[in-house]
PLY file of the C-alpha trace (Angstrom):
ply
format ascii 1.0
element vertex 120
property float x
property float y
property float z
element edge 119
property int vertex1
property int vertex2
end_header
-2.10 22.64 14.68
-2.41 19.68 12.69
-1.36 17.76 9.36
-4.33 18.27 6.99
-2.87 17.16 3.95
0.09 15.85 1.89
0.41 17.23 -1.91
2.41 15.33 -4.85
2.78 16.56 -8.43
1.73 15.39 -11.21
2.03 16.04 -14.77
-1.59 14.25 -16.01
-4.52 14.83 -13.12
-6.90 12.45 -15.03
-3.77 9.69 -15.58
-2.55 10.15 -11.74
-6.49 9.72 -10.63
-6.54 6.52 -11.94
-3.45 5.36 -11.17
-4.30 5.29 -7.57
-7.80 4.54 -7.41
-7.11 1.10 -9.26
-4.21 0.45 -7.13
-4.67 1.78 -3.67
-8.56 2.11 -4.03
-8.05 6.10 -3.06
-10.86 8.21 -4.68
-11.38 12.45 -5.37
-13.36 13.79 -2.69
-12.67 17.60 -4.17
-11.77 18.48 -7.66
-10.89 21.93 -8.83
-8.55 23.85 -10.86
-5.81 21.09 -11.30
-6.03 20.00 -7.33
-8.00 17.03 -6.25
-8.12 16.35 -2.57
-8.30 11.75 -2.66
-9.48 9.81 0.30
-6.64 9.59 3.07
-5.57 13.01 2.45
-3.46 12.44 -1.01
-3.59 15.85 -2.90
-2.52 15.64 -6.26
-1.33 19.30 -7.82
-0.85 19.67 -11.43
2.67 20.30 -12.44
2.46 23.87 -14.05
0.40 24.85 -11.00
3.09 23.71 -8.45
6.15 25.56 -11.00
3.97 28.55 -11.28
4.49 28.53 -6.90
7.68 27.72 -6.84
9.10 29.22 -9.83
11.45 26.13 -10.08
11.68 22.89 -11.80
10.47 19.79 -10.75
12.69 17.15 -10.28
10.66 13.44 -10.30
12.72 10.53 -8.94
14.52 12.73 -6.36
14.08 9.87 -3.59
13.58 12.48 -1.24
10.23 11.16 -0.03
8.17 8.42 -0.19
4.35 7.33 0.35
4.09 4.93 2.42
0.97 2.07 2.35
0.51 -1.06 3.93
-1.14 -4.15 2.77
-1.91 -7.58 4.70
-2.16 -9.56 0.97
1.31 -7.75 -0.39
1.95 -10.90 -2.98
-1.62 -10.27 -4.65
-0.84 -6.39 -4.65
2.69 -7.47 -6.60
0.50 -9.34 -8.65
-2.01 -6.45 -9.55
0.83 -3.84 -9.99
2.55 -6.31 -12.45
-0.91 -6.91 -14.14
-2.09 -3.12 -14.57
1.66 -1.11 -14.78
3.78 -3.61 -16.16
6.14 -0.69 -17.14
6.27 0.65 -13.42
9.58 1.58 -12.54
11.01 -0.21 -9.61
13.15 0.69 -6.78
13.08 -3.09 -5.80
10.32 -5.93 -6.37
8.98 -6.95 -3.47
11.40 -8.04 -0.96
11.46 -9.29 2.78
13.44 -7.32 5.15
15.39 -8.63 7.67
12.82 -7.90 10.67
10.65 -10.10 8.76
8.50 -7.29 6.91
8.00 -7.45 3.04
8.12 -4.69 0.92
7.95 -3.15 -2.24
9.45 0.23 -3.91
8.33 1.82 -7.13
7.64 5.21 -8.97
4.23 6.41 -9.76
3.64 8.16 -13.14
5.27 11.29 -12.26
8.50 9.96 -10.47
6.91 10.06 -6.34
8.10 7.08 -4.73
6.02 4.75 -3.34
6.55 1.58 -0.45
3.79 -0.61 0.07
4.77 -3.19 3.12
2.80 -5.56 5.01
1.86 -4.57 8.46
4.41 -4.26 11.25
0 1
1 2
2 3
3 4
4 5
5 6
6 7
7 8
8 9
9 10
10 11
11 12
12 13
13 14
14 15
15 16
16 17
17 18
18 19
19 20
20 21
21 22
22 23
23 24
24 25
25 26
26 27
27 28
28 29
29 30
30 31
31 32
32 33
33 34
34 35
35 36
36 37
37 38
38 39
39 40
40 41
41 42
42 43
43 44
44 45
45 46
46 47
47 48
48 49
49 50
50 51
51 52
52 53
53 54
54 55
55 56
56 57
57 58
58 59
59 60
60 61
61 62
62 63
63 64
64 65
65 66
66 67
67 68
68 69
69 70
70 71
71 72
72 73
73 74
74 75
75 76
76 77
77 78
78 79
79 80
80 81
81 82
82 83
83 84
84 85
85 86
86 87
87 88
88 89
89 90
90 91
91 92
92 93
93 94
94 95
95 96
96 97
97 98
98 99
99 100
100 101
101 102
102 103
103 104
104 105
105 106
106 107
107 108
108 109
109 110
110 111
111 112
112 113
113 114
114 115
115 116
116 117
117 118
118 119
């Protein structure tokens, strides 16, 4: 067995498509039927698909996961988020750890948290 895919939810397909291609470069390799497969294995599922599964409601900010990317250049990537989202929600602006890593939290559209961190 092995990890094909992770899936996030997402209230706009076309709004959470862009979102990551112009930040993290990540483009659809499928698109169906509110699912599209992104490089690196990102799945984004629209929202009424996911309740219609579940039967529940989804509840965005609930910190209980988090995609993780790293970047070499995190200061310019700061920069660009700034630039582009300027209403992004933050966890924290980019910060330095103390083990010597910097790191930043935010929310994407739809409440998934996200780290970006420079590599370890």
């Amino acid at each position: 067995m092995r990890l094909r895919n992770f899936l996030i939810v997402v209230k706009d397909i076309e709004k959470s498509k862009q979102f990551y291609r112009e930040l993290f470069g990540l483009i659809p390799v499928t698109d169906y039927d509110g699912n599209v497969i992104l490089t690196e294995g990102l799945v984004l599922q629209d929202e009424a698909i996911w309740k219609g599964f579940l039967g529940r409601d989804i509840i965005p900010e609930n910190n209980s996961c988090e995609l993780y990317f790293e970047e070499s250049n995190i200061e310019e990537f700061a920069d660009k988020l700034e630039r582009l989202y300027p209403s992004v929600k933050y966890v924290n602006k980019l910060m330095t750890h103390s083990w010597g890593q910097k790191v930043i939290r935010f929310y994407d559209p739809d409440g998934n948290l996200i780290e970006v961190g420079t590599p370890m």
